[in-house]
C-alpha angles and dihedrals in degrees: 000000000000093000093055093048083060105042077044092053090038095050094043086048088052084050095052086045095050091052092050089049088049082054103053083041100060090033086055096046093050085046092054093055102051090052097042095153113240080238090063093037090046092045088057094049098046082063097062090069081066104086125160122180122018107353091198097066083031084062093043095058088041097060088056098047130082099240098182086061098034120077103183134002140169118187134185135207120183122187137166090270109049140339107240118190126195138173126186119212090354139062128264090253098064129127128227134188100245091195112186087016081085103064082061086056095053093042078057080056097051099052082046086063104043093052088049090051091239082128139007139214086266098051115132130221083241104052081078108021129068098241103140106205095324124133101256102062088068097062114105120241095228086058086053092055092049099048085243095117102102090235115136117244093260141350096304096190107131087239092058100039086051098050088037092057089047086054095045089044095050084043097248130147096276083222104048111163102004116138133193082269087063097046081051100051099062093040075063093059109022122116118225116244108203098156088169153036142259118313092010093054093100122135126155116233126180089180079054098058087040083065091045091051090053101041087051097050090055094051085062102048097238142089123273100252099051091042071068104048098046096042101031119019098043088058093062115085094204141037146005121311121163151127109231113235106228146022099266136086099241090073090063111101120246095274099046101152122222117248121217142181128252088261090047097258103156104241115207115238123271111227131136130119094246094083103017098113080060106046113332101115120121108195138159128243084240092065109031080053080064089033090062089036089068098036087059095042091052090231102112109100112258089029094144090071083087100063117095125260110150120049100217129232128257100277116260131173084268109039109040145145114254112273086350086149078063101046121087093221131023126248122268110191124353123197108189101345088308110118124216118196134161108242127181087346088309128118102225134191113208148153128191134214142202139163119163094285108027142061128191145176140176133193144189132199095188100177087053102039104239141109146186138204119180116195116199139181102212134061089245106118119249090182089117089040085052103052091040090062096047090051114037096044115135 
C-alpha cells in the first residue's frame, strides 16, 4: 500500500506541474503577442507585394485575413466556370502543413477500405493493432472515424502532456520523436473515456485517427505515407501532396513554407509518423485545389466519407468539433471526419487545420459545384475567410 500512496502523491505532484506549465505557457504566449515586435509585423506585410497566380482572388483573400498576423497563404476556388489559384509571399508551388485537413484524408481511406473489403463496418481497433486484451482493441474503427471512441484527444498522461506543453512553448513539434510504436503503447494502457450514450457519445480525438490511420495502413499492407500517395495523391493531376516520411527536415520538399505564429515566432514543422493519419499531410495549393475539385465532383475514391451519418451533439468543452471555437458556425452532421452545416442556407462540406504555424480549411458547396481551400502561415484561424469566399463567389 505504501507504494501506491507514493506513485498516488507523485502523480497527483506531475498533475499539479502540468497544469502550471499549461499556465506559463498560455501567460507567455499571451505575453509574446502583446509585445510582437513592428519588425515581425513589417516583415509580414512586405510579403503580401509578393503575388503569384490570379491577384484578384489574391486580393480577395487579402482583404479577409489579418496581414499583420499572416506570413505566408495560397488559397483555391473552384467553381463551375473555371478553377483560379493564388499565393501571397510564396510561390505557387509552395507547401503547407494542412494540419486537421488530414483526418478528412484518412476518413477518404477509410471508405477506401471499406469499398476494397480490406475492412468492414464491424472491424475492430485490434484486428490490426497489437493491442493484446486492452480496451482499446476492441473499438470499432467506424467509431474512430467518427471521434465516438471514447478515446481522449491526446495521451493525457501528466509526463506527455508535460513534455508536450515544453515542446509547444519552445515551438517544436509536441510529438518530436515519437514513432507508430508510441502511438501503440498507450492504446495498451488508456482507459476509455465514454462519459455518454449513444448519439451524445462524441468526442474529438486527434490520438484516436492516428490509430485509424494506422490500422488502416496495416490492412493494406503499407505504410501510412505511401497508402497516401497511392490512393490519394496519384489521383490528383497537379501539385504536391505527401506525408514526409521522418522526423527531419531533410525529408520536407524544396518549397516547404515556414510556419510561423501569430506574433512571427518561426515554428518548427510538424512532421513525424506518430500522428500522420491526424494532420501530417504537406500539399500545395495547386493539389488540394484538385483535391476539393474532386471532392466536389464525387469522383475521388472514398468520396462517399463525406456524406453524413451521425447528427452531432450541442457542443460542449468535451465534445466538440475540431477548432469549433474557431469556426464561425458549428457543425451539423459529420460522415468520416468530413462536417456537414447549413451556412448562409447552404449545405457545406467542410474540415479545419491547424499546427503551430499553419492554419488551414476546405470547403465544399456540392449542390452548386464549387469548392475552397485557404492555406495560411500563422495559427490565426482562416475558418470565416474561408467560408466568405465559398459563399459569396460571382
Amino acid at each position: 500500500m505504501g507504494a501506491l500512496v507514493r506513485s498516488t502523491v507523485s502523480k497527483r505532484c506531475l498533475a499539479a506541474l502540468a497544469c502550471g506549465l499549461v499556465g506559463v505557457a498560455g501567460a507567455l504566449m499571451l505575453r509574446s503577442r502583446l509585445v510582437a515586435s513592428r519588425a515581425q509585423r513589417a516583415a509580414s506585410l512586405e510579403r503580401f507585394h509578393e503575388v503569384h497566380g490570379d491577384a484578384d482572388l489574391a486580393a480577395e483573400v487579402l482583404s479577409l485575413l489579418p496581414k499583420e498576423r499572416v506570413f505566408a497563404c495560397a488559397v483555391g476556388r473552384v467553381t463551375p466556370e473555371a478553377t483560379r489559384l493564388a499565393s501571397i509571399g510564396v510561390p505557387l508551388g509552395a507547401t503547407f502543413e494542412i494540419g486537421s485537413i488530414g483526418k478528412g484524408v484518412t476518413g477518404l481511406l477509410y471508405q477506401q477500405a471499406l469499398d476494397r473489403g480490406e475492412v468492414s463496418a464491424q472491424s475492430r481497433l485490434g484486428d490490426y493493432c497489437d493491442l493484446g486484451d486492452a480496451p482499446t482493441a476492441r473499438v470499432l474503427l467506424s467509431d474512430l472515424a467518427q471521434h465516438r471512441s471514447g478515446l481522449p484527444a491526446h495521451p493525457d498522461d501528466v509526463l506527455t502532456v508535460a513534455r508536450t506543453v515544453l515542446r509547444v512553448i519552445r515551438g517544436e513539434n509536441p510529438s518530436k520523436g515519437e514513432g507508430v510504436a508510441d502511438v501503440l503503447t498507450f492504446a495498451r494502457k488508456v482507459r476509455l473515456q465514454r462519459r455518454r450514450v449513444g448519439s451524445s457519445e462524441f468526442s474529438y480525438s486527434n490520438y484516436g485517427y492516428a490509430l485509424l490511420g494506422h490500422a488502416l495502413a496495416t490492412a493494406a499492407g503499407l505504410g501510412y505515407a505511401d497508402l497516401v500517395a497511392q490512393r490519394v495523391s496519384a489521383h490528383l493531376d497537379r501539385g504536391v501532396f505527401y506525408v514526409p516520411a521522418m522526423d527531419d527536415p531533410r525529408a520536407l520538399d524544396a518549397q516547404a513554407v515556414q510556419g510561423y505564429s501569430s506574433n512571427g515566432h518561426p515554428v518548427k514543422p510538424w512532421m513525424d509518423l506518430a500522428y500522420a493519419p491526424a494532420g501530417g499531410i504537406r500539399a500545395d495549393i495547386g493539389a488540394m485545389t484538385a483535391f476539393a475539385q474532386r471532392l466536389c465532383e464525387g469522383t475521388m475514391p472514398g468520396a462517399k466519407a463525406l456524406e453524413p451519418t451521425f447528427t452531432l451533439p450541442p457542443l460542449s468543452s468535451d465534445a466538440h468539433a475540431p477548432s469549433a471555437a474557431q469556426a464561425s458556425v458549428s457543425p451539423d452532421q459529420m460522415g468520416w471526419a468530413w462536417l456537414t452545416s447549413e451556412i448562409e442556407g447552404h449545405a457545406i462540406v467542410w474540415h479545419n487545420g491547424a499546427t503551430g504555424g499553419f492554419t488551414s480549411w476546405i470547403g465544399c458547396d456540392r449542390e452548386r459545384g464549387s469548392a475552397v481551400v485557404v492555406l495560411a502561415a500563422t495559427n490565426e484561424p482562416v475558418d470565416e475567410a474561408g467560408e466568405h469566399l465559398l459563399l459569396h463567389h460571382g
